[in-house]
C-alpha positions as CSV (number, residue, x, y, z in Angstrom):
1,X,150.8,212.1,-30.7
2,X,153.8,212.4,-33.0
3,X,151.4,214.3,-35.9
4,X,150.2,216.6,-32.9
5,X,146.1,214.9,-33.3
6,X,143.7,214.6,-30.7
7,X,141.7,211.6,-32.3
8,X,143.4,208.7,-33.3
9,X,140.6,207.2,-35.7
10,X,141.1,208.8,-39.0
11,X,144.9,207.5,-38.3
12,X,144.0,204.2,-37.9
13,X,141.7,204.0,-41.1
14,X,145.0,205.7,-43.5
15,X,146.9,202.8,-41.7
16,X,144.1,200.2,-42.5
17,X,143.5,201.5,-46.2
18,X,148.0,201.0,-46.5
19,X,149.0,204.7,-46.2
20,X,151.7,204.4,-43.9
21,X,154.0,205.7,-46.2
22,X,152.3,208.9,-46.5
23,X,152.0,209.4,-42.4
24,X,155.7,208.5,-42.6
25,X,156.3,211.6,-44.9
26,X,154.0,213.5,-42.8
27,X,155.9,212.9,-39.2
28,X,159.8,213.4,-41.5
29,X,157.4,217.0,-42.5
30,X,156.7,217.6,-38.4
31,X,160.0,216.7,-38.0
32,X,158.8,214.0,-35.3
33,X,159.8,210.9,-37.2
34,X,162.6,210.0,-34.9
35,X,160.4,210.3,-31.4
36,X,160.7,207.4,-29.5
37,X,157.9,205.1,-27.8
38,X,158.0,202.2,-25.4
39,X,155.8,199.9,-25.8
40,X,155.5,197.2,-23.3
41,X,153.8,194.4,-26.0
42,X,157.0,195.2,-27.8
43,X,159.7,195.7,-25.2
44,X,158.9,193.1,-22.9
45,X,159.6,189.6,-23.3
46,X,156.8,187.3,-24.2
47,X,158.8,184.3,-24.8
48,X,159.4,184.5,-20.9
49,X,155.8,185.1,-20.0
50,X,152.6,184.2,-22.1
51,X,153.5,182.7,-25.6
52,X,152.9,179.2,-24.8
53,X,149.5,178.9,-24.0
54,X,146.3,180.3,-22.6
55,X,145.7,181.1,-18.9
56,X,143.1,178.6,-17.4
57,X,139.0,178.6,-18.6
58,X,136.9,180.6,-15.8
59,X,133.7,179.6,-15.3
60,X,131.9,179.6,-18.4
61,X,129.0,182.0,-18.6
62,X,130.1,185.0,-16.9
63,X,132.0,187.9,-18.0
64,X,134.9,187.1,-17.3
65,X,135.1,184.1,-19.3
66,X,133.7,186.0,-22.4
67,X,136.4,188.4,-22.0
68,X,139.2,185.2,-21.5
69,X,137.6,183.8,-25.2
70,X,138.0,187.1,-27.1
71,X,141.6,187.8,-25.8
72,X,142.4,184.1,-27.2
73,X,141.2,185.0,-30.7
74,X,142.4,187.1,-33.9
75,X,140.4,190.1,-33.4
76,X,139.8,189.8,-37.7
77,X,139.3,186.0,-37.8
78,X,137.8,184.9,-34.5
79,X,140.0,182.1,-34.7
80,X,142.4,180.9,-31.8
81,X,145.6,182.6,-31.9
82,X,148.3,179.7,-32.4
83,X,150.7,179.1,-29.1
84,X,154.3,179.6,-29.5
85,X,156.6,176.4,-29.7
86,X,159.8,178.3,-28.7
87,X,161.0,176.2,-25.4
88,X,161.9,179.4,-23.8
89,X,161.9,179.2,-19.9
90,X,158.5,181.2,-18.8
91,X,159.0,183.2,-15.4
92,X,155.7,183.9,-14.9
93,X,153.6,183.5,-11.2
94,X,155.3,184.2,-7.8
95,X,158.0,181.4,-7.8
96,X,159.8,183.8,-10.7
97,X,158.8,187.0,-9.0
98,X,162.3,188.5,-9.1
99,X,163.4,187.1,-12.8
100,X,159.9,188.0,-14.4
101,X,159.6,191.1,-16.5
102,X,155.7,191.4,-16.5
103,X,156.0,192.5,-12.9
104,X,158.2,195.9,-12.4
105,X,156.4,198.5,-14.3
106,X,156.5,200.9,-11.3
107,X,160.5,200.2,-11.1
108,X,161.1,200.8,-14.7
109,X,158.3,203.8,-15.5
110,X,160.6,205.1,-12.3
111,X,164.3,204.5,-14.2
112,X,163.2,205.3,-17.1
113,X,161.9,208.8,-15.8
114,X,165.5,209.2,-14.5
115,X,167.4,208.5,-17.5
116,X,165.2,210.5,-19.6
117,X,163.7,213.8,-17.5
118,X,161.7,214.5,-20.6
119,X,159.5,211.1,-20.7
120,X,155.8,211.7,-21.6
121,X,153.1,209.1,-21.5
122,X,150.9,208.5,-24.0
123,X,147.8,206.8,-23.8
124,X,145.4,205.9,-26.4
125,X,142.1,205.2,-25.2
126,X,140.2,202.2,-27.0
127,X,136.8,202.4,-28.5
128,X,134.8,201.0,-25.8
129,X,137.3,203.0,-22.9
130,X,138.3,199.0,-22.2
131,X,141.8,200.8,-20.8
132,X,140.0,201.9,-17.7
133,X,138.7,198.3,-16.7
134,X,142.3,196.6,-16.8
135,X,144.1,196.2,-13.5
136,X,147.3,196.6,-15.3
137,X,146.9,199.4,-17.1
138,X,145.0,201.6,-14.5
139,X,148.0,200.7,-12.2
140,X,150.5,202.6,-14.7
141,X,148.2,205.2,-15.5
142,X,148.0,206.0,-11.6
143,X,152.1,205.6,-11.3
144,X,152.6,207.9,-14.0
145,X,149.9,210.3,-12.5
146,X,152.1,209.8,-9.3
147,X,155.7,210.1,-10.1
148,X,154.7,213.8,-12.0
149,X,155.3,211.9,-15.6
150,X,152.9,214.6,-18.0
151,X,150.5,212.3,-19.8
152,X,148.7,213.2,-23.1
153,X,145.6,210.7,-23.5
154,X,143.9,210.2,-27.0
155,X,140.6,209.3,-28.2
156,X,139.3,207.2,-31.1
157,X,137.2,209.9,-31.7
158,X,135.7,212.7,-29.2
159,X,132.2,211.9,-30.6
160,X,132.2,208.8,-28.2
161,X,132.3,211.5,-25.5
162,X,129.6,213.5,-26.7
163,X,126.8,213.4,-23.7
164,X,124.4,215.0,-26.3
165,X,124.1,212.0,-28.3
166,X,121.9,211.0,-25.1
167,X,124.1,208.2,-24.1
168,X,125.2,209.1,-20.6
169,X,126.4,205.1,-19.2
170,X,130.2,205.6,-20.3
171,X,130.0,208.4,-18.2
172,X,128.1,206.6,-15.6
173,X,131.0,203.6,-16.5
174,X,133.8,205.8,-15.5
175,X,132.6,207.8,-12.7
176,X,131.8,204.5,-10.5
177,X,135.4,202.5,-11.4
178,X,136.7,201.2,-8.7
179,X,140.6,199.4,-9.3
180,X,139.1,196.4,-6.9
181,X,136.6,195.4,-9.5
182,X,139.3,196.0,-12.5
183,X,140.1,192.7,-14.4
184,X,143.1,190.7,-15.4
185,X,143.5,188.3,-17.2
186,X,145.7,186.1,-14.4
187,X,144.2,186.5,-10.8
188,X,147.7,186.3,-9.7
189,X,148.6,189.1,-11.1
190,X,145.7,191.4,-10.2
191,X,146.2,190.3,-6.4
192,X,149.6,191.7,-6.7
193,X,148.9,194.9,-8.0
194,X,146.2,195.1,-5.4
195,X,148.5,193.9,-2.4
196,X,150.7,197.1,-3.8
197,X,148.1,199.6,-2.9
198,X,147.7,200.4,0.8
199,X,144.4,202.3,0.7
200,X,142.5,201.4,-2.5
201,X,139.2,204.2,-1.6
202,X,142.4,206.9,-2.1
203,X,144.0,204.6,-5.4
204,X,139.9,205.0,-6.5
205,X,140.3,209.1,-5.7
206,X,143.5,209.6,-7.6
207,X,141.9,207.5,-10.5
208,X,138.7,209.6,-10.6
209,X,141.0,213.2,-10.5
210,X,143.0,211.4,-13.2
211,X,140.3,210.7,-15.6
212,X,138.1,213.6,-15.0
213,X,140.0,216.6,-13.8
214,X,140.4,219.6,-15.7
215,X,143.6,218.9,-16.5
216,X,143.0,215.0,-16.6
217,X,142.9,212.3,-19.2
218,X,139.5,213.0,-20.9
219,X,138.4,216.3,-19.4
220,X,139.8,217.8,-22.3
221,X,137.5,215.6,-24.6
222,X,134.0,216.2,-22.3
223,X,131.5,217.7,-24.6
224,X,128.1,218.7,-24.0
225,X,128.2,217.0,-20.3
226,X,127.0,219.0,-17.4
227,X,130.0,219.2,-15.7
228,X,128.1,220.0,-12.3
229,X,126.6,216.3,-12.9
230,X,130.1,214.4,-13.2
231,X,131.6,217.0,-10.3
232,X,128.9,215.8,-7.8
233,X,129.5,211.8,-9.0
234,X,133.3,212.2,-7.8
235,X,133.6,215.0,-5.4
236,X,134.2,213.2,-2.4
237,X,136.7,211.0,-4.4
238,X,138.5,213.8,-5.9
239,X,138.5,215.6,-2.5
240,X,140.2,212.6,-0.9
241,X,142.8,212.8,-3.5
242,X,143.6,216.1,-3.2
């Protein structure tokens, strides 16, 4: 974002190989090297949430399960991430509804927007587009869309949205999301989010216009794809959002 690039992945290999102090000279060049981010890993608490511990096993053997073993492990190692010994007080579940911070993105995206009219929010999108399956994340992405907060999306690289490499199913992925089958990695917290949304077939629209209108998240990146093919997947959707 800062460096003004569409694709994130040549970034992330100068950062892997230790050039950070030449992107650091590059942004102080752009003159962007004082733009500031929030990040929720960062800016939230997670002494007061998740650093003690793992949420419970589900049933082993499905998907969900899989998904609740890699989040556990170092990403590099494979091995179990240690738990966090600090003794502070975790307001996490609906008995600390009021105190917990994990729980009022919509409240601050909504104060921050107030205290700074210019906000921006920028999303990279991962890899394997795992950003699109999260309960959590599709919620802010839609409150964002919704509050008139510009968002710039960015792409590891736009060859992963290249329909003529003949791989049409993360198109196929995307078009049929639905935020009802979205995961999280507390049921608790995804009922919440969903108990938020009055009509989730018109959530599903406005999710569908995000991600593939012309001016949405990855309808800048679309290459190759017959856009008459992803038009008639989400018409009706995209119709209802409108």
């Amino acid at each position: 974002d800062a460096l003004g690039k569409a694709q994130f992945g040549k970034i992330s290999q100068r950062l892997d190989q230790g050039h950070a102090d030449l992107l650091q000279q590059e942004l102080v060049a752009k003159g962007t090297a004082g733009r500031r981010y929030w990040i929720c890993a960062f800016c939230v608490n997670q002494h007061a949430s998740i650093c003690g511990g793992f949420p419970p096993a589900p049933q082993e053997g499905t998907l969900a399960h899989q998904r609740w073993d890699t989040n556990r492990r170092d990403t590099v190692t494979g091995e179990l991430h240690i738990a966090c010994d600090c003794g502070e007080p975790k307001r996490v579940g609906s008995a600390w509804s009021d105190l917990s911070e994990l729980n009022k993105f919509d409240c601050m995206m909504a104060a921050m927007q107030r205290a700074v009219p210019s906000l921006r929010q920028t999303i990279a999108i991962d890899v394997g587009f795992g950003l699109f399956t999260r309960v959590w994340c599709v919620a802010e992405l839609v409150q964002a869309n919704s509050s008139g907060i510009p968002q710039d999306a960015y792409v590891f690289s736009r060859r992963d949205l290249d329909a003529n490499r003949g791989d049409v199913a993360l198109y196929a992925k995307l078009a049929t999301l639905t935020v009802a089958e979205c995961s999280s990695t507390s049921p608790e917290d995804k009922e919440r989010i969903l108990a938020k949304i009055p009509d989730i077939s018109q959530f599903d629209a406005q999710l569908q216009a995000l991600i593939f209108g012309s001016a949405g998240l990855i309808g800048q990146h679309l290459i190759g794809f017959d856009i008459l093919y992803t038009a008639a997947r989400t018409a009706y959707r995209m119709t209802m959002a409108a």
